[in-house]
N, C-alpha and C positions, 0 to 999 in steps of 0.2 A: 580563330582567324584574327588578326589584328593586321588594321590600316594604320600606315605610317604616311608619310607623307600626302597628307589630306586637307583642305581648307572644314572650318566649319561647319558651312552648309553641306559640304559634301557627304558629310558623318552625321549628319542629321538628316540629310535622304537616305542614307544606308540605312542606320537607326528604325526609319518610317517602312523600310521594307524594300526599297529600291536597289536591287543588286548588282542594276547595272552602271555604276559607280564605279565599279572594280576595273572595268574597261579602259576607264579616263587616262592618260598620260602621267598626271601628276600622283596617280595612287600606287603606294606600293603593299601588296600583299605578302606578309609572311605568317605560316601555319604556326598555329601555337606549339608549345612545347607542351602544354597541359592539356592536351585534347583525351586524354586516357583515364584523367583523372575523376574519380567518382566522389558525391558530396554526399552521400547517404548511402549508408550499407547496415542490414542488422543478421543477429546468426543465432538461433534458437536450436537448445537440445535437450531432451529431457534423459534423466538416468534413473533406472526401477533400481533401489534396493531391499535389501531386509524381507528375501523372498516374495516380493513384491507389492508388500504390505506399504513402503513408503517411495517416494520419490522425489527430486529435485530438480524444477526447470534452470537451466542455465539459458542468457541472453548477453550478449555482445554487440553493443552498437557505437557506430560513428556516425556524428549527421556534423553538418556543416551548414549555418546559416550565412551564405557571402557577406561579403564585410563585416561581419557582426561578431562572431565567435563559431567557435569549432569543439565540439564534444566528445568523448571518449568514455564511455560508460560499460560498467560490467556490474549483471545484477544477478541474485540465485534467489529463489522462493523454496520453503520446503511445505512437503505435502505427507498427508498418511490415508490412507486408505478406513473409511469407519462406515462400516452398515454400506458399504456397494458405491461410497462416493467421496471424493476427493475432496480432503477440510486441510486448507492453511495447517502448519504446525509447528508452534515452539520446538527447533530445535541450535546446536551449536553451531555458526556459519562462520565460514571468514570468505574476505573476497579482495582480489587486487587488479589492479588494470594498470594496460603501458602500451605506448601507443610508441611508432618509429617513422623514418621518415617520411618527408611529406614532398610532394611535386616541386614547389621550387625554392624552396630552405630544408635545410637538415635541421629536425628538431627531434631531440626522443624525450620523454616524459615517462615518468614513473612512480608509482601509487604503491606506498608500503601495503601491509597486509592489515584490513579491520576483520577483526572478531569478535561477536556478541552470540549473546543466547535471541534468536529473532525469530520468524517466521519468515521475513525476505532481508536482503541485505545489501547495498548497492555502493558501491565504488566510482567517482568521476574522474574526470579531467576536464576541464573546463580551461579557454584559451580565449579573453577577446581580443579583437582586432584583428589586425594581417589580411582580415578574409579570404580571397582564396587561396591563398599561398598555404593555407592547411587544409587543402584538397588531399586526400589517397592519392596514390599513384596505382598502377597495375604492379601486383606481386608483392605489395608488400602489407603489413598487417595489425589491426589493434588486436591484444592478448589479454585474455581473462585470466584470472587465476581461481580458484575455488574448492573450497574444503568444508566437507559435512561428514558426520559422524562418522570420525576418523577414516575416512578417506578424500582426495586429493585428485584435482584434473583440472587440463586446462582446455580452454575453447578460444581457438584462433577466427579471427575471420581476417578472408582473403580473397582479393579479385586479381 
């Protein structure tokens, strides 16, 4: 919700919790455009391979600190199976991330492809300022990219 024509005091008894402010003559209310918009979202999946000896967590998150900066993160761990229990494991990772528009700027951002021999391996984007204006919208999405022992998947998240 945002108040537009409002004195001062009036947005500071709003502020304090007094709603009926909005009543007044002099106040005008219009509904935000960005009321859909979400400031934290993350998306977890794991994949068994190698007959189920090994496996690799993939995660995808966007958080949003208001006015501060905006994040876009994609990260893979890998794992093996030894004596009934899951140990970290050296192996070859790569990971990318790319993030699309956002509530009230078009922005798209895009993360070439890192690969190392790791055990996890993690990809950003990082964005300060704008604050909210790099809110999510509904429908649209940040994208993972991720590759381990020779094979390839992606993990979208999406509201």
């Amino acid at each position: 919700m945002v108040i537009a024509d409002a004195d001062y005091n009036t947005l500071i008894d709003f502020n304090n919790g007094d709603s009926s402010v909005v009543e007044q003559d002099n106040v005008t209310v219009q509904q935000s455009t960005t009321s859909d918009c979400k400031y934290f979202r993350t998306n977890n999946k794991t994949i068994y391979y190698d007959n189920g000896g090994r496996k690799v967590k993939l995660r995808v998150k966007f958080g949003n600190v208001t006015n501060f900066y905006f994040e876009a993160k994609a990260r893979i761990k890998a794992y093996k199976k030894k004596r009934s229990r899951w140990k970290k494991r050296r192996t070859n990772l790569g990971v990318k991330v790319a993030t699309g528009t956002f509530c009230e700027d078009d922005y798209r951002y895009d993360k070439s492809w890192k690969r190392k021999r790791r055990k996890r391996l993690a990809r950003r984007i990082i964005r300060f300022g704008a604050g909210n204006k790099h809110a999510k919208s509904t429908g649209e999405s940040v994208a993972g990219g991720f590759e381990y022992a020779g094979n390839s998947t992606t993990l979208r998240l999406e509201w």
